[in-house]
C-alpha positions in Angstrom: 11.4 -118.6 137.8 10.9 -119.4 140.9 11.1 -123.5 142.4 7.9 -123.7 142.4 7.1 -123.1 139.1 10.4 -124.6 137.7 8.8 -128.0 139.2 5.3 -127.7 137.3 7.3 -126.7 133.9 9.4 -130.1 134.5 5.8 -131.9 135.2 4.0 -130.7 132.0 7.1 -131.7 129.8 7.2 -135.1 131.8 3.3 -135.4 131.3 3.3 -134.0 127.3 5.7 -136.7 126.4 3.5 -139.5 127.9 0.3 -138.3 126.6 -1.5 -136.7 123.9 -1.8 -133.3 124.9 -5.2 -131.4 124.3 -5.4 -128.4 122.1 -5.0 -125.0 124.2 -9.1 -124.5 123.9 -9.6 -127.8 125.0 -7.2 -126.8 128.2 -9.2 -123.3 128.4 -12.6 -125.5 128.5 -11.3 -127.9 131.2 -10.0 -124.6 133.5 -13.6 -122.9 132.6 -15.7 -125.9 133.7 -13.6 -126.4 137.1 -14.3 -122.3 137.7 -17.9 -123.0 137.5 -17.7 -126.2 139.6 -16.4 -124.2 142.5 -18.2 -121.5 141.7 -20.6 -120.1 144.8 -18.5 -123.1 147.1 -18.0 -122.5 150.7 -14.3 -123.5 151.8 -13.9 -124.3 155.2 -10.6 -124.8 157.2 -10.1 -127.5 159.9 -6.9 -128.9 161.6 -7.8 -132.5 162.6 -4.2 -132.8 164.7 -1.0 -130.8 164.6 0.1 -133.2 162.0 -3.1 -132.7 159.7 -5.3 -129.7 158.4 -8.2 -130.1 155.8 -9.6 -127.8 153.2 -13.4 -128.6 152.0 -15.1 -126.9 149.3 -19.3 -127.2 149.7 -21.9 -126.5 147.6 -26.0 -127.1 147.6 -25.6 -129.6 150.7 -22.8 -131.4 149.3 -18.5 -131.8 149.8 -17.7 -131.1 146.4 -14.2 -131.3 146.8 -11.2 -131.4 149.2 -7.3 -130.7 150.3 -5.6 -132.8 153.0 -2.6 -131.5 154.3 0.1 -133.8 156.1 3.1 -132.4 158.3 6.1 -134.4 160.0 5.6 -136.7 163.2 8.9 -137.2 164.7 8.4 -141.4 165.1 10.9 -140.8 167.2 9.0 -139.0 170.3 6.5 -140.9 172.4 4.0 -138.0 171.6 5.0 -135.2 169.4 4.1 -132.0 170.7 5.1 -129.4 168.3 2.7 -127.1 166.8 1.8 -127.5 162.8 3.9 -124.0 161.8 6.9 -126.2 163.9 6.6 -129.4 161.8 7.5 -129.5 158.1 5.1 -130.0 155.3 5.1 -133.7 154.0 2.0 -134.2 151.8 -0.8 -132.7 149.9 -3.7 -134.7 148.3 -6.6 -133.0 146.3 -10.3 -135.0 146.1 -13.2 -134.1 144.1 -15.9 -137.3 144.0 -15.4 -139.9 141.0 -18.9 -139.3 139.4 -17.4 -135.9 138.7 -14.0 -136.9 137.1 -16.4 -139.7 135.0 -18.6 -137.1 134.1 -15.6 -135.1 132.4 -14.2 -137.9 130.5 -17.6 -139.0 128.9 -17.7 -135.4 127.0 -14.2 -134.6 127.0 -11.6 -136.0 124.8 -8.7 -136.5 126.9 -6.8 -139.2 128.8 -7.1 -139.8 132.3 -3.9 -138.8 133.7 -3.8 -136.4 131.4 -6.8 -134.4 133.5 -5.4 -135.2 136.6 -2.7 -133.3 136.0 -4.4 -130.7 134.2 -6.8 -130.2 137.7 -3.7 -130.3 139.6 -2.3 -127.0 137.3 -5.6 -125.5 137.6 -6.1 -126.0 141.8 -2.1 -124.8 142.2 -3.1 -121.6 140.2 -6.6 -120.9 141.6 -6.1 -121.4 145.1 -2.3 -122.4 145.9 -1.7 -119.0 147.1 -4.7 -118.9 149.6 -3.9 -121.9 151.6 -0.4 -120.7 151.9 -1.9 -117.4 153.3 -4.1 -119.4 155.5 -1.6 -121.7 156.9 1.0 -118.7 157.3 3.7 -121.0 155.2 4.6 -120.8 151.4 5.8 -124.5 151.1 2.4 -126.1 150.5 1.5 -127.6 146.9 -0.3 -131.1 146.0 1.5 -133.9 145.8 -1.7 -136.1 144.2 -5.2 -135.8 142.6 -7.3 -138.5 143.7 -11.2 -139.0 142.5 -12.6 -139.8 145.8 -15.3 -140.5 147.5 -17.3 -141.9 145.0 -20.2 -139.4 145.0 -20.3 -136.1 147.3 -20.6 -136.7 150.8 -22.6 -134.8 152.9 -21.8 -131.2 153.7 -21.5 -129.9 157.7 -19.8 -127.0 158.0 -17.4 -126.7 161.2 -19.4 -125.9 164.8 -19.2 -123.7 167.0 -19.9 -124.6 171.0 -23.6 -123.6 172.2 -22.9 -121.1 174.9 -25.1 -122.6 177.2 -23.1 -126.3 177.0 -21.2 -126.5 180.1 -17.6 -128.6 180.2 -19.0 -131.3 182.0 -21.8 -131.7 179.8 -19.2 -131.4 177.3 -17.8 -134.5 179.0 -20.6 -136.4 179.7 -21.0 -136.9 175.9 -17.9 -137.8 175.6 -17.8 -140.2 177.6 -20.8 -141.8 176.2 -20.1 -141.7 173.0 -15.8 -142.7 172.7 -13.9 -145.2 174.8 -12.1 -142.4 176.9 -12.3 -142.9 180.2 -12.9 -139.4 182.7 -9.4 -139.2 184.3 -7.6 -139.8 180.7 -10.3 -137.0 179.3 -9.0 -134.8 181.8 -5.4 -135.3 181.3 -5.4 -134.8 177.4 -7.6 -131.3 178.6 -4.5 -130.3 181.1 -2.0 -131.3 178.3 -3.8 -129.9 175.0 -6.0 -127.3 176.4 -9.1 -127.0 174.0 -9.0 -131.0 173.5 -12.8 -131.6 175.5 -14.6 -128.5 173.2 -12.9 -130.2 170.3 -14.1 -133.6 170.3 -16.9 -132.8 172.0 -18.3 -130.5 168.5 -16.5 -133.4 166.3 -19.4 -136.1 168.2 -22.1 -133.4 167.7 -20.9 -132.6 164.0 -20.9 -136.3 162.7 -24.3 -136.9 164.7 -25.4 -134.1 162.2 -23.9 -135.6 159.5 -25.5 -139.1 160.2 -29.5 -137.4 160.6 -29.1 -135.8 156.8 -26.8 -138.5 154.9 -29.3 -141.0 157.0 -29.6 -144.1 154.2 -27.0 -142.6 151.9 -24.4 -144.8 150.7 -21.6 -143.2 149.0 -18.9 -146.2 148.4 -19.5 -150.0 147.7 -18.5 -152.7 149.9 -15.3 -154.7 148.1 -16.5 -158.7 146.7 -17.1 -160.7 149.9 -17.8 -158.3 152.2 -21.7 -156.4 153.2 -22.8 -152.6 154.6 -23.5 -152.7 158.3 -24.5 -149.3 158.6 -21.6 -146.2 158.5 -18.4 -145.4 160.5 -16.8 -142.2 160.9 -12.7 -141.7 160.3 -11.0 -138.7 159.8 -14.5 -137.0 160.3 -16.1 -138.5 156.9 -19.0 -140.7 157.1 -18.1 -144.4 155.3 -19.9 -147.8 154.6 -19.1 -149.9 157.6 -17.8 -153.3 155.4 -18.0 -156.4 157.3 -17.7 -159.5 155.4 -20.4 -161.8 154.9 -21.4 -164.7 157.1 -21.0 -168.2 155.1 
């Protein structure tokens, strides 16, 4: 038995002795509904920095569900240059919306953290091995389920540049549309080459994620505090919370 599997053995003893566990069917039915969830998904693959790739699953116009992966920024350099296969792994976190999770537990006689763990178990076993493959390394695993966003956020695949789009018209949207200013632009391009194509789809991407979620509202502003229309961070679209005027 390998490490890896020696840790989930430890985790299902830890998480049988704390909850009531479901019968081995119920288990079965759990595995066999998450199968058909994913079933006919698309995953797409996109490294946000060196220090961060992300793993979506989409389905009929929707991010069904979702893997960020974390990897170790040395605090101690001004700017960390390493590449992601140089940097260790730190952190996995698995998402899948909360409508989803709430719509398990209303028909499904288990606890809470119980299922969390159990859709843990079942992502580590269905597609662990992939996303090591894909990310050439065989020290990724998921540190935490979280049922997040609250409902599906619209799907946009990953773009590719239009032939035709020149660099500087790559730029001039840029500059537009972010705070960079030309000569800084320039020097992130001489120092991470690929760094103007790369924001430059990441503007046109969420600008196509804005016209088809347009008037969607996926989360709810905390007590006190009022939608202003949406932001954008870590390419997801989000409720822009502003707190209310007295």
């Amino acid at each position: 038995m390998n490490l890896r599997d020696n840790i989930k053995q430890i985790l299902r003893e830890e998480v049988a002795k704390r909850f009531e566990k479901p019968s081995p069917n119920m288990e079965k039915l759990i595995h066999n509904w998450l199968d058909k969830y994913v079933s006919n998904s698309q995953m797409y693959q996109e490294k946000s920095w060196e220090s961060r790739t992300d793993f979506t699953w989409c389905k009929d116009g929707k991010e069904i569900m979702q893997v960020i992966l974390f990897f170790n920024t040395d605090e101690n350099v001004f700017d960390d240059k390493r590449k992601t296969e140089e940097r260790d792994f730190e952190e996995g976190s698995l998402w899948i919306p909360k409508d989803i999770i709430k719509s398990m537990l209303s028909y499904l006689p288990v606890r809470q953290n119980y299922l969390n763990y159990l859709i843990e178990e079942w992502f580590e076993d269905k597609f662990g091995s992939e996303i090591n493959v894909k990310m050439n390394r065989d020290d990724i695993f998921i540190h935490e389920f979280k049922a997040y966003p609250d409902t599906a956020s619209v799907c946009v695949p990953p773009m590719e540049k239009p032939e035709d789009v020149t660099e500087e018209e790559m730029i001039e949207l840029i500059l537009k549309t972010t705070l960079f200013k030309r000569d800084v632009l320039l020097r992130r391009e001489e120092e991470e080459p690929g760094f103007i194509e790369k924001t430059y789809l990441q503007k046109i991407r969420n600008k196509k994620r804005d016209e088809l979620g347009e008037g969607e509202i996926t989360e709810k502003c905390w007590k006190g505090y009022t939608q202003k229309g949406m932001k954008t961070m870590f390419g997801k679209r989000y409720p822009n919370c502003v707190k209310k005027k007295k």
